[in-house]
Backbone bond lengths (Angstrom), bond angles and torsions (degrees), N, CA, C in turn:
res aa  C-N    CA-C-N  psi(-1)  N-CA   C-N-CA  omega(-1)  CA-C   N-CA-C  phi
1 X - - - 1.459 - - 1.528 109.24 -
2 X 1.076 105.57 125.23 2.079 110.72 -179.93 1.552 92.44 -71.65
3 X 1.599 107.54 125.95 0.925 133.23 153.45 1.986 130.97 -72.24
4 X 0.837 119.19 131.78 1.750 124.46 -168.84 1.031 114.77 -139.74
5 X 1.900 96.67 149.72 1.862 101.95 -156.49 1.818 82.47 -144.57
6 X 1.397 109.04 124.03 1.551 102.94 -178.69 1.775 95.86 -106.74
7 X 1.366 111.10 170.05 1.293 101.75 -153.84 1.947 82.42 -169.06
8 X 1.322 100.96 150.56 2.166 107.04 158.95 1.974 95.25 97.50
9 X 1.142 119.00 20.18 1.450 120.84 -162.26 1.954 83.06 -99.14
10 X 1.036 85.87 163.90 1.890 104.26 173.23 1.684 106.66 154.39
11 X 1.393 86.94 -149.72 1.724 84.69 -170.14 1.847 101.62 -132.72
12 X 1.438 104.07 145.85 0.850 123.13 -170.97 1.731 141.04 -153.48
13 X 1.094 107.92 121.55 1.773 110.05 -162.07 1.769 120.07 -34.11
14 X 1.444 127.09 159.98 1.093 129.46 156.31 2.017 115.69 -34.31
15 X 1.333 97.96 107.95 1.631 99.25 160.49 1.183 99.30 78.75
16 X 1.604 127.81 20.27 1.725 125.40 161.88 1.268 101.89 -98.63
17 X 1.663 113.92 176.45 1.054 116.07 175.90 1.589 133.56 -113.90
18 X 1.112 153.03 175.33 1.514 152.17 134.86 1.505 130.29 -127.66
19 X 1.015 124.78 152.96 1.275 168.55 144.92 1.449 119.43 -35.82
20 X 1.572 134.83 42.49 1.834 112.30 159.70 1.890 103.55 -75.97
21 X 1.569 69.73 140.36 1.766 131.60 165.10 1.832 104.36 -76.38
22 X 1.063 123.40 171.26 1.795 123.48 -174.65 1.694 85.70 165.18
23 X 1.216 105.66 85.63 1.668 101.90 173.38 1.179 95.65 -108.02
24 X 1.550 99.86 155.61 2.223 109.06 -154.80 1.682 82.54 -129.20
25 X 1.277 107.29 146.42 1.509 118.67 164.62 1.629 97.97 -137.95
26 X 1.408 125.41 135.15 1.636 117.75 12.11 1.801 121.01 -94.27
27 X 1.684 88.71 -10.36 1.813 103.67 174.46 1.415 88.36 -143.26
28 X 2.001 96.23 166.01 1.753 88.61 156.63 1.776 98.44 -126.48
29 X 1.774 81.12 30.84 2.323 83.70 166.38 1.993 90.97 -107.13
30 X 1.248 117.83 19.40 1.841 104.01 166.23 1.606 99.58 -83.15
31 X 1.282 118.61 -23.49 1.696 98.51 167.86 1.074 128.27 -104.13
32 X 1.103 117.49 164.74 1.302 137.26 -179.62 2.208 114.29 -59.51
33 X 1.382 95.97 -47.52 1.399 115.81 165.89 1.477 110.84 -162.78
34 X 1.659 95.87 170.05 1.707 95.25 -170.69 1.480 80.57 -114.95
35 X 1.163 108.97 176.30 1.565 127.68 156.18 1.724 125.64 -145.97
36 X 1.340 107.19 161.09 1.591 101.56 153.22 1.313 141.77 -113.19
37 X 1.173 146.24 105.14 1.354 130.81 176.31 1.790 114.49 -92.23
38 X 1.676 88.73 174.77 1.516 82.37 179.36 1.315 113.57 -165.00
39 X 1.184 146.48 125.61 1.791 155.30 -145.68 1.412 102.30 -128.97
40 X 0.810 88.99 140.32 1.615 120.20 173.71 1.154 128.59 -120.85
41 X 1.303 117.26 124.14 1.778 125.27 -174.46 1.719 108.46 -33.84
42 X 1.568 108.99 116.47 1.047 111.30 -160.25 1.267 128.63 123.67
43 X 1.314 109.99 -59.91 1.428 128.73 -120.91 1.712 100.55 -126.77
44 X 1.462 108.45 132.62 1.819 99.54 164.28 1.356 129.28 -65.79
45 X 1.654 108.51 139.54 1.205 113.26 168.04 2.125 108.11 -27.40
46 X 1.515 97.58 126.09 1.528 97.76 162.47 1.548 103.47 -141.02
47 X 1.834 98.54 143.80 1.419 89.50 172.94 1.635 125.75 -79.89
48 X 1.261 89.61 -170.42 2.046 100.35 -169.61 1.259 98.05 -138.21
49 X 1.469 151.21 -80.33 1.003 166.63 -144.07 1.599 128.10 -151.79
50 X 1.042 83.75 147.52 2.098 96.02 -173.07 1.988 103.79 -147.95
51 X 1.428 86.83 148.70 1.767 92.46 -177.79 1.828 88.45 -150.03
52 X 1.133 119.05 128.00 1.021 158.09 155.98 2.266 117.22 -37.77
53 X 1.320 93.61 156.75 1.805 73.70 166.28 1.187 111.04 -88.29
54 X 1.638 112.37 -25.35 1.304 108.97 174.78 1.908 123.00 -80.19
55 X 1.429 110.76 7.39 1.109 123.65 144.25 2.201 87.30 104.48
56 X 1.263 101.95 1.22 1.596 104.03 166.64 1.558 119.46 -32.09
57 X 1.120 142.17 127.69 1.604 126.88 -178.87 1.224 103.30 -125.95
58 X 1.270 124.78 171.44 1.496 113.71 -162.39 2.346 86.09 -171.06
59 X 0.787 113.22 163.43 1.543 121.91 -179.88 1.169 120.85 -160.92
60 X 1.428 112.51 153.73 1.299 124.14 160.06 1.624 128.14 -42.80
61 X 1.305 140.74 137.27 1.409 105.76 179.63 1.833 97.78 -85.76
62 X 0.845 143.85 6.96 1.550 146.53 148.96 1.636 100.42 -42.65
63 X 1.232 115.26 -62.68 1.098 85.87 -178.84 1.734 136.54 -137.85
64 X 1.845 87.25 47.37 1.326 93.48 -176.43 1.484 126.12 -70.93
65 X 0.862 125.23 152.17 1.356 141.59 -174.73 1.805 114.18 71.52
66 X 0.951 102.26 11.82 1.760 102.22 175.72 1.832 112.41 -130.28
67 X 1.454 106.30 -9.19 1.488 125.32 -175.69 2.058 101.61 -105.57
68 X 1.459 121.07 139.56 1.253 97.07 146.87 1.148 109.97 -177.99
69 X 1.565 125.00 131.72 1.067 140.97 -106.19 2.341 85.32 -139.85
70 X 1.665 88.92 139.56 1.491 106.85 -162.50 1.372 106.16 -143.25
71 X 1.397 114.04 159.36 1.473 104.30 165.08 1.586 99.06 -145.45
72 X 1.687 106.76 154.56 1.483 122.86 -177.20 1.442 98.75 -92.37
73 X 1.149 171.21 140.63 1.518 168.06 113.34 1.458 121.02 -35.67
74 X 1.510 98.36 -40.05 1.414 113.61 172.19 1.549 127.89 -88.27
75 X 1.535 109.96 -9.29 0.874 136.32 165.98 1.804 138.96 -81.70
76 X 1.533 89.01 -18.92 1.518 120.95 -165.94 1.899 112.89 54.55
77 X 1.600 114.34 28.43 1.689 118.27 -162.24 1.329 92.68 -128.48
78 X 1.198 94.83 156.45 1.445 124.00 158.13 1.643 118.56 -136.57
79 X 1.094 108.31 131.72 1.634 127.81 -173.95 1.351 111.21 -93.23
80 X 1.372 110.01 159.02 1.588 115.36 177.05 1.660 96.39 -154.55
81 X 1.278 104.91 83.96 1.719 125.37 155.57 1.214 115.89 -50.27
82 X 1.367 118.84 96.88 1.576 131.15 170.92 1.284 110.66 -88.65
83 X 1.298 117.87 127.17 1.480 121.04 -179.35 1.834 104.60 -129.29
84 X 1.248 103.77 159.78 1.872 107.80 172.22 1.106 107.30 53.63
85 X 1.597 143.28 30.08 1.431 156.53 -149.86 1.541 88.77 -73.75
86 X 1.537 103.30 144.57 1.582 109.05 -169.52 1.644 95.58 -140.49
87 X 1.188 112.39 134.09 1.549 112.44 159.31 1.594 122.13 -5.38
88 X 1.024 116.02 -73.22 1.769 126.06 178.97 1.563 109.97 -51.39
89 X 1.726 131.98 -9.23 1.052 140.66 -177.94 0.973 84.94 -81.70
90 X 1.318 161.36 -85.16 1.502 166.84 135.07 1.426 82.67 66.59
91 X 1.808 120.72 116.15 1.821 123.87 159.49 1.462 85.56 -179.29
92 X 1.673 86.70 173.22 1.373 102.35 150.70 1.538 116.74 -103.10
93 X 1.403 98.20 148.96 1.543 104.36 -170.22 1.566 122.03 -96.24
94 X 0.676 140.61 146.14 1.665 152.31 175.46 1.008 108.28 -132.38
95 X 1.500 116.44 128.60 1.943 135.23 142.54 1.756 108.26 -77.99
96 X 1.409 105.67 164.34 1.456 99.85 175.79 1.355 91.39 -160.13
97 X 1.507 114.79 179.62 1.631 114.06 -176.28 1.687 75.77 -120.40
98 X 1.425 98.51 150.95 1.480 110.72 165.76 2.047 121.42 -138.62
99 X 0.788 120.47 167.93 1.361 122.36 175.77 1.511 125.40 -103.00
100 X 1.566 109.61 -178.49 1.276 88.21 -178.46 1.567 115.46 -78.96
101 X 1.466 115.46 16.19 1.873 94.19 171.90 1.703 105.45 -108.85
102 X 1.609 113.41 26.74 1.271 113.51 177.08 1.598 101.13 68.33
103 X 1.337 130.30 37.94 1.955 140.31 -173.06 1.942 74.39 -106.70
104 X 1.292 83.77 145.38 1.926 102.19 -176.37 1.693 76.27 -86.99
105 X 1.317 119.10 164.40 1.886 130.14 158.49 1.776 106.00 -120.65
106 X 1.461 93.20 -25.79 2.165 89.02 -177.49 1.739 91.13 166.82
107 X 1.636 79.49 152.75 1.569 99.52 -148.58 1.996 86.16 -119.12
108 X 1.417 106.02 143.27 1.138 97.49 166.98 1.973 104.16 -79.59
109 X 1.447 95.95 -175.15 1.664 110.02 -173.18 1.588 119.05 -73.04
110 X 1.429 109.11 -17.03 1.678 124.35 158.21 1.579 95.31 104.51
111 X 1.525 101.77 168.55 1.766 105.01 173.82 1.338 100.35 -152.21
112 X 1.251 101.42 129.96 2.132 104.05 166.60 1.186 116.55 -53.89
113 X 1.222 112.23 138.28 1.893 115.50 150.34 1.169 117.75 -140.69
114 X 1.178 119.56 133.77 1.527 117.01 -150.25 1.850 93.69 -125.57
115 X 1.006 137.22 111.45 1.544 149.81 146.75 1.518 119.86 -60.38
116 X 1.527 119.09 100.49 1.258 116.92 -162.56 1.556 92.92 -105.59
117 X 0.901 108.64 143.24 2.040 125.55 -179.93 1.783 107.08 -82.25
């Protein structure tokens, strides 16, 4: 089972940006695709982003065009470039490995990011 460590979470003003990290052990080519989700106090897990092995990306419309999501191969990571960060971005974040019927296999341990107004 690929193991995951999310990492680049903190806090950050209206309309700045960040940086998650999603480093996969022992590859992050054992899945099929990675993804991100992300919850909010309250609120159910919802997804955000997905990238493919063949590097396909696909998004939330929450947060298309200001989110965008990559992977290193050589790196064993995948990133999630937050841009124009708005209050309602406010969760904790999770990567996960998924398959081809979109079934989660393991979730990293999650990271806050908090969007202050």
């Amino acid at each position: 089972q690929v193991q995951l460590v999310e990492s680049g979470g903190g806090l950050v003003q209206f309309g700045g940006s960040l940086r998650l990290s999603c480093y996969a052990t022992p590859s992050i080519n054992n899945a099929y695709a990675m993804g991100w989700y992300r919850q909010a106090p309250g609120k159910q897990r919802e997804w955000v982003a997905r990238i493919t092995r063949q590097a396909i990306t696909n998004y939330a419309d929450a947060v298309k065009g200001r989110f965008t999501i990559s992977r290193d191969n050589a790196k064993n990571t995948v990133y999630l470039q937050m841009d124009s960060l708005k209050p309602e971005d406010t969760a904790v974040y999770y990567c996960n490995t998924e398959n081809i019927f979109r079934n989660a296999l393991s979730w990293g341990q999650g990271i806050q990011v908090t969007v202050s107004s």
